[in-house]
C-alpha positions as CSV (number, residue, x, y, z in Angstrom):
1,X,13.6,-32.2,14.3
2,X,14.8,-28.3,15.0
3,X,11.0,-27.4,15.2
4,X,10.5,-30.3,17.8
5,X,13.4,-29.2,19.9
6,X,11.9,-25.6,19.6
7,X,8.2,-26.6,20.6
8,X,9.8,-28.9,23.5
9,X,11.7,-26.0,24.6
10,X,9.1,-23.9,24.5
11,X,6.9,-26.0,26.8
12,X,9.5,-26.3,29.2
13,X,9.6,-22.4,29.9
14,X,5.9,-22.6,30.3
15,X,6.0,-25.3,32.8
16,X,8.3,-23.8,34.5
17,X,6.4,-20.1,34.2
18,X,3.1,-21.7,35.8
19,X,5.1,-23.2,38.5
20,X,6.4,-19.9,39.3
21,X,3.1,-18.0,39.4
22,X,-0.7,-18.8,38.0
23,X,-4.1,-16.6,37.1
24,X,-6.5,-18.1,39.5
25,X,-10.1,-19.4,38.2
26,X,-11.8,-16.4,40.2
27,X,-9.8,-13.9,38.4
28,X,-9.4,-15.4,34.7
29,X,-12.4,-13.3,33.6
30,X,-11.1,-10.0,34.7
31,X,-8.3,-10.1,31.6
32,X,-9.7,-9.0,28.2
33,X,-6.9,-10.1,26.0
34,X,-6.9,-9.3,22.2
35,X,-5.0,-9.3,19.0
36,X,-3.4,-12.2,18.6
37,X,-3.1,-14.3,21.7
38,X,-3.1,-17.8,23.3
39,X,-4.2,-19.0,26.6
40,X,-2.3,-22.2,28.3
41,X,-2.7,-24.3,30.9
42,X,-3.3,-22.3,34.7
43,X,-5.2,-19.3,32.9
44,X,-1.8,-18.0,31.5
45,X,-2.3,-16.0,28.6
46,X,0.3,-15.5,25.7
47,X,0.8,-12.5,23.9
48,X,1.5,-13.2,20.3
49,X,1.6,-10.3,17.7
50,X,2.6,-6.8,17.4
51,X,-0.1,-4.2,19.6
52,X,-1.3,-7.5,21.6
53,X,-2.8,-6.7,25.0
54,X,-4.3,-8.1,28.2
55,X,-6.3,-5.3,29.8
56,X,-7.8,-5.2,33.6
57,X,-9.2,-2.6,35.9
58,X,-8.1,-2.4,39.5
59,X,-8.7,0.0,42.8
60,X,-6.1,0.6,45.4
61,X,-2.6,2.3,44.6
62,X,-0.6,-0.9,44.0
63,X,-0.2,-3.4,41.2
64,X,2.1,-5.9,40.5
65,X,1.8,-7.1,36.6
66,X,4.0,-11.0,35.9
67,X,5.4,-11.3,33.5
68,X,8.1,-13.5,31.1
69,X,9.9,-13.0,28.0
70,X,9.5,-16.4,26.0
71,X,11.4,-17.8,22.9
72,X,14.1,-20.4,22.6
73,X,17.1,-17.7,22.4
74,X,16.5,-16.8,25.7
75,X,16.4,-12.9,25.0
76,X,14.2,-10.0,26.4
77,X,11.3,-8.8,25.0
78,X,9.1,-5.5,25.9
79,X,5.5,-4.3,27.0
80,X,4.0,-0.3,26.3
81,X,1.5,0.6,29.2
82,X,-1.2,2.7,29.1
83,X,-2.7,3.2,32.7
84,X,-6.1,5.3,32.6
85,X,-5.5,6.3,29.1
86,X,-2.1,7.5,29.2
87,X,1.2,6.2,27.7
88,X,3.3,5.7,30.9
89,X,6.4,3.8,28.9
90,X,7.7,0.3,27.7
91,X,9.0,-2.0,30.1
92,X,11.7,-4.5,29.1
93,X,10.4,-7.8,29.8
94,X,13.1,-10.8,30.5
95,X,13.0,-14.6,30.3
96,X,13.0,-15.5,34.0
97,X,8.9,-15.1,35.3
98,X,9.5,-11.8,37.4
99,X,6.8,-9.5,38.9
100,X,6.9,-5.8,37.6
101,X,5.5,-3.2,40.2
102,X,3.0,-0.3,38.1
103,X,3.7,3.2,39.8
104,X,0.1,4.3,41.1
105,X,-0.5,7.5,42.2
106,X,-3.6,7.4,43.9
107,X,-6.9,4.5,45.5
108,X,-9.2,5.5,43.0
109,X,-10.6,3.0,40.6
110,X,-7.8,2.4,37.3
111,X,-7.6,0.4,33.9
112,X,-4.0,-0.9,32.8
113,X,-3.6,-1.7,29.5
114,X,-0.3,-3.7,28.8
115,X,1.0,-3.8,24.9
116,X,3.3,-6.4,23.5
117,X,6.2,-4.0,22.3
118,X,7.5,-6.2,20.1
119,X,6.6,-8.3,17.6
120,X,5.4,-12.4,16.9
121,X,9.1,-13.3,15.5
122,X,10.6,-12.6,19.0
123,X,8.4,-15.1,20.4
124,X,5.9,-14.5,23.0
125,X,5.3,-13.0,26.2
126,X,3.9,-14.7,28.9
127,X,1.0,-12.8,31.1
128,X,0.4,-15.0,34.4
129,X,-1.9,-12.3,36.1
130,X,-1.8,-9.2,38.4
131,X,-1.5,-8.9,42.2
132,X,-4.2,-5.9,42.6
133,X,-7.4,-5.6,43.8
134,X,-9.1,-6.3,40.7
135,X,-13.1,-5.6,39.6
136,X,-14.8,-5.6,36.0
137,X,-13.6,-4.0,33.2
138,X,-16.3,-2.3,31.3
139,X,-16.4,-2.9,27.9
140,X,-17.5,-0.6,25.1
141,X,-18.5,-2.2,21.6
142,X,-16.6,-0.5,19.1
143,X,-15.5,-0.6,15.4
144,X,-12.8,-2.9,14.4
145,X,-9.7,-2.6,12.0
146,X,-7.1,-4.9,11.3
147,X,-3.7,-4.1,10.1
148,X,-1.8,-6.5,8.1
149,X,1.9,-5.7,7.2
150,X,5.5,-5.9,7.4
151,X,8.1,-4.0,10.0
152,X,6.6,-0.5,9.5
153,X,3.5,-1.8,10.8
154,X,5.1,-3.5,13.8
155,X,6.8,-0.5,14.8
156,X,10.1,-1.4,14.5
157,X,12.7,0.7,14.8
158,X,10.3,3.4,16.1
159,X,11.4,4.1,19.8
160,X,14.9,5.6,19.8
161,X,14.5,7.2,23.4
162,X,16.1,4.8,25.3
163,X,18.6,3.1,23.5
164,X,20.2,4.6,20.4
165,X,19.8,2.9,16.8
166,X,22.9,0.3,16.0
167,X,22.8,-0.5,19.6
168,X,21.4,-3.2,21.0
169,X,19.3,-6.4,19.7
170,X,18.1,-5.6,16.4
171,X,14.2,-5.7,18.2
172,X,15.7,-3.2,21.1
173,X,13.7,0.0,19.2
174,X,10.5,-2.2,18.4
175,X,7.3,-0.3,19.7
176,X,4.2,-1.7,18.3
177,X,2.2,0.8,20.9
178,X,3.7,3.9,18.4
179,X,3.1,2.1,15.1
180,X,0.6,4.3,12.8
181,X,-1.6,1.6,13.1
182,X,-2.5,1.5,16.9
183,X,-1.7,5.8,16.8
184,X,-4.8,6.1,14.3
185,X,-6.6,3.4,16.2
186,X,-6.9,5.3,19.2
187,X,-7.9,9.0,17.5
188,X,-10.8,6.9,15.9
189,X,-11.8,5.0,18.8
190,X,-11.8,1.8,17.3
191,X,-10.2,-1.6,18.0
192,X,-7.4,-2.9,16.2
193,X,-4.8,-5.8,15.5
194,X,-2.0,-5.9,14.2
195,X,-1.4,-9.0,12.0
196,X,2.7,-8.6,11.0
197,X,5.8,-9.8,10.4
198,X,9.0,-7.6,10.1
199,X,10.9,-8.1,6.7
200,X,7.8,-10.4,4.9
201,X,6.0,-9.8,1.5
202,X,3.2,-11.0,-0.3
203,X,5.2,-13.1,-2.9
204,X,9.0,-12.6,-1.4
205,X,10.9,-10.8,1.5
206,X,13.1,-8.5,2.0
207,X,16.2,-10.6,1.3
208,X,15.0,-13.6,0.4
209,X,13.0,-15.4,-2.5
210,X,11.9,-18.9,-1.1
211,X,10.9,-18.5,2.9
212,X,7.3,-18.4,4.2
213,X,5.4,-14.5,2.9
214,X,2.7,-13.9,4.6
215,X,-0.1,-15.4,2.8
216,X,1.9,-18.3,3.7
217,X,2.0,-17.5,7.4
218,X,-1.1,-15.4,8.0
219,X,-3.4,-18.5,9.1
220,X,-1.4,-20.0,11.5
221,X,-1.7,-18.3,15.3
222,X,2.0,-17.6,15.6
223,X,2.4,-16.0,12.5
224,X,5.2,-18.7,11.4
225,X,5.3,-22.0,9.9
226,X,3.5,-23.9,12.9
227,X,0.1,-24.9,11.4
228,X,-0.1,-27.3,14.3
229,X,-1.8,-24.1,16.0
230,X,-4.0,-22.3,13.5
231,X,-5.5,-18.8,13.7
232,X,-9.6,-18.6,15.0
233,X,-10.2,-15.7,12.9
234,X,-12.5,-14.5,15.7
235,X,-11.3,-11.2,15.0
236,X,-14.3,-9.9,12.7
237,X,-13.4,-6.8,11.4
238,X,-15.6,-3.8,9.9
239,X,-11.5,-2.8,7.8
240,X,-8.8,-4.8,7.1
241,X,-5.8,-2.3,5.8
242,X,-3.5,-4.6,3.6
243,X,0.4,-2.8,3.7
244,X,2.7,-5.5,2.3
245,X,4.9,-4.8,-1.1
246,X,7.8,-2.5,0.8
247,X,10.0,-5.5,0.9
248,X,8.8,-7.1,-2.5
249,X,10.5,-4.2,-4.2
250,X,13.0,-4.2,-2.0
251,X,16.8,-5.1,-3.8
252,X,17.9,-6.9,-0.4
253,X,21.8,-6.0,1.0
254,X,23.2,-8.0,-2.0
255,X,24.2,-11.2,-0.2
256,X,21.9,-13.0,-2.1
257,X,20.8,-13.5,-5.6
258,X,17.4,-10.8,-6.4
259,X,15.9,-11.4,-9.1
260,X,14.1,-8.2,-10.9
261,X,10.6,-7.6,-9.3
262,X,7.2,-9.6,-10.3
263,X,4.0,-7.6,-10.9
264,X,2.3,-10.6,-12.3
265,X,3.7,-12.8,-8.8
266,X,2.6,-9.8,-6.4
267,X,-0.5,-9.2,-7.9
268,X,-1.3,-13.1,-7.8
269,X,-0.1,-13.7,-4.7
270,X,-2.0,-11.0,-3.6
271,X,-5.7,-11.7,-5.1
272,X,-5.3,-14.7,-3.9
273,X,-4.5,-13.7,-0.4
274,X,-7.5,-11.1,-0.3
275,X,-10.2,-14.2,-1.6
276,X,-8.9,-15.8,1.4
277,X,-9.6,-13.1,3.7
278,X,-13.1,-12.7,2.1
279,X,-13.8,-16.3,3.4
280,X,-13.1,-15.9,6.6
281,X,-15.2,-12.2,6.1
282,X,-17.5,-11.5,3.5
283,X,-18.6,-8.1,4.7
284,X,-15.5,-6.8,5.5
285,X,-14.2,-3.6,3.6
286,X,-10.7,-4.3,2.7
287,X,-8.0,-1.4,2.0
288,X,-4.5,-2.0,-0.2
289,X,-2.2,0.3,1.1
290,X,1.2,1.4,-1.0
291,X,3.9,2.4,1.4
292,X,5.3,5.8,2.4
293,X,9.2,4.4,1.5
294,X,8.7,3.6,-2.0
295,X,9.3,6.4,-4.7
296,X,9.3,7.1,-8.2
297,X,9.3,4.5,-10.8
298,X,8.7,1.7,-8.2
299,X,5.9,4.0,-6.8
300,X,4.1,3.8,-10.4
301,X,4.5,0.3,-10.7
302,X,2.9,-0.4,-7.1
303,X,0.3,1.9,-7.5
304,X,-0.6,0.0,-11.0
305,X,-0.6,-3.7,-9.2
306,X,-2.8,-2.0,-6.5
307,X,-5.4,-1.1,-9.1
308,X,-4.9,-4.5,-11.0
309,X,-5.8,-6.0,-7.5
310,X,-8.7,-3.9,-7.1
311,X,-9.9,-4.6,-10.5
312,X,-9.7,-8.5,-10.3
313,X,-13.1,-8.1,-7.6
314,X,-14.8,-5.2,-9.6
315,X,-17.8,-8.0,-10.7
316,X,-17.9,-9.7,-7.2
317,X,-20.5,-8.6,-4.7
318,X,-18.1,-7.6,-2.3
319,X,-17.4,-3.8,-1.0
320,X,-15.6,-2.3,-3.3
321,X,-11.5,-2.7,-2.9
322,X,-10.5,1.0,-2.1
323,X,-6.8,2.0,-2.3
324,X,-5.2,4.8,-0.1
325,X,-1.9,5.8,-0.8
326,X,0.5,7.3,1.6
327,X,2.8,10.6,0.8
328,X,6.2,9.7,0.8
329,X,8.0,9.8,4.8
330,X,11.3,10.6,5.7
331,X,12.0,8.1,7.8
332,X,13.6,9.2,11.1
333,X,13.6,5.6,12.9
334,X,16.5,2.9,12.9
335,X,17.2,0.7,9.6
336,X,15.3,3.3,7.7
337,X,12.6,2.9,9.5
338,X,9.6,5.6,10.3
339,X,10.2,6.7,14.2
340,X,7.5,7.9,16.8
341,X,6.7,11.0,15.1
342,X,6.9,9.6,11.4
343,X,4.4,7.4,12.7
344,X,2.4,9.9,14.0
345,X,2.3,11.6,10.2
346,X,1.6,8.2,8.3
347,X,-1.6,8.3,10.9
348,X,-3.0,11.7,10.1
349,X,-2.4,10.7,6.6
350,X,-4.9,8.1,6.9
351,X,-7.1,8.7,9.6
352,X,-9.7,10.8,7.2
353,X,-9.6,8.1,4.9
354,X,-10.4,5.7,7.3
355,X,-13.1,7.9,9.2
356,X,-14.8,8.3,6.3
357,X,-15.1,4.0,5.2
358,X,-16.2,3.3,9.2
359,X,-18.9,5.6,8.8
């Protein structure tokens, strides 16, 4: 009954988004969307994970973007914008369909990109198109990775600029756009998605041992328990970069019972997860990732399920498993998170490694 309240609720904002404002038929083909992301009724287009984006070209020195903020709490969300290739901020996005003017400094022909700052469990954010003069976005085939992981992949907690860690919604420092992820994407000139979930695991979260991990989650479009709305998979990557097993080793805040960690439930959940993924992409080159918090003896234990993983597929005729491990991070960001510029280290970490696989 709760989910049916929340679906019916979520409809309603919709309605009454495309009431408000619609993408007309003439100009639905001028948004390249990607990532994760569903288009309603009127040409409206949802963004839906971490790093989503809708992305248009436009001449003239104005441009109105609209946009809403929707989720059944009623709470704000945020975009990063990157206009001609430069970062020009995150805009907070709120729940009533409002349209956002882009500061442009000149007629000459320009490309906005707009990011979903935050991630799929804040629900989504509604695109319902752009008052601009608007012509073709050219579109450059590239190499594609896909990131799949927890709240360091998501960005959170990363931009502390604007409004000071403990302050705020908990989502308030979320900047996908900064994530290592994305960062890495862009010095390699390849396309990306980000396929995560703040606080999941691959066979228990952070403080919990029964609610949906991601293997659980990872085939439905929202990245939750609605299966009414399943994931295309029509994001073929060359990579797919695996980082899940922070919050598996993770003790929780001690409100609830934690039992000792499971090598033989991590490293079966995860097999099992990566056959799936081979299903959907047979060619694919996957990469197992440990992660840049986790030291010491729980370092040696992670690296050893990592290599049990890769093992399990060493007689299969897929691309070898390769595992890259990250030096340990400081982390600088909120909730011990990695910030901006943690972020920025994580990516030089692994851009050679990754260079190297897409060639």
């Amino acid at each position: 009954m709760q989910f049916i309240k929340k679906a019916l609720l979520f409809l309603f904002l919709i309605a009454s988004s495309i009431s408000f404002s619609q993408i007309k038929d003439t100009d639905v083909l001028f948004y390249i969307p990607q990532g994760r992301t569903e288009k309603i009724a009127d040409n409206g287009i949802v963004l839906i994970s971490s790093a989503s984006s809708i992305t248009f070209s436009f001449t003239g020195n104005s441009c109105e973007i609209a946009l809403q903020s929707v989720n059944e709490n009623g709470h704000h969300a945020y975009v990063s914008l990157e206009l001609d290739g430069k970062y020009i901020g995150r805009l907070r996005v709120e729940n009533q369909l409002k349209k956002y003017p882009i500061k442009v400094a000149s007629g000459k022909r320009h490309t906005l990109k707009i990011f979903k700052a935050t991630e799929a469990s804040t629900g989504g954010i509604l695109f319902n198109g752009a008052t601009a003069k608007l012509i073709p976005t050219s579109i450059k085939e590239k190499k594609r990775i896909e990131f799949i992981g927890n709240s360091i992949t998501c960005g959170m907690g990363a931009d502390v600029i604007e409004i000071p860690c403990g302050q705020g919604e908990w989502f308030d420092q979320h900047n996908a756009y900064m994530a290592y992820g994305p960062v890495l994407s862009r010095n390699l000139d390849v396309d990306f998605q980000l396929s995560s979930v703040s606080g999941m695991g691959m066979y228990r979260n952070w403080n919990d041992e029964t609610e949906p991990v991601m293997p659980n989650v990872y085939g439905n479009l929202h990245l939750n328990n609605d299966a009414s709305k399943p994931y295309d998979f029509n994001f073929k990557p060359d990579i797919i970069s695996i980082a899940l097993g922070t919050n598996d080793f993770s003790e929780g805040d001690g409100a609830k019972m934690r039992q000792p960690f499971s090598a033989d439930k991590f490293v079966s959940n995860y097999v099992s997860f990566v056959r799936m993924l081979y299903k959907h992409n047979p060619n694919v080159q996957i990469v197992v990732v440990n992660s840049p918090m986790i030291n010491g003896e729980k370092d040696k234990v992670f690296t050893d399920c990592l290599e049990k993983i890769k093992d399990s597929f060493k007689n299969e005729s897929f691309k070898p498993i390769q595992i890259f491990k990250f030096k340990a991070v400081t982390p600088h960001g909120c909730t011990s998170h990695p910030d901006a510029e943690d972020h920025k280290i994580m990516a030089s970490q692994y851009e050679p490694f990754l260079k190297k696989l897409l060639k």
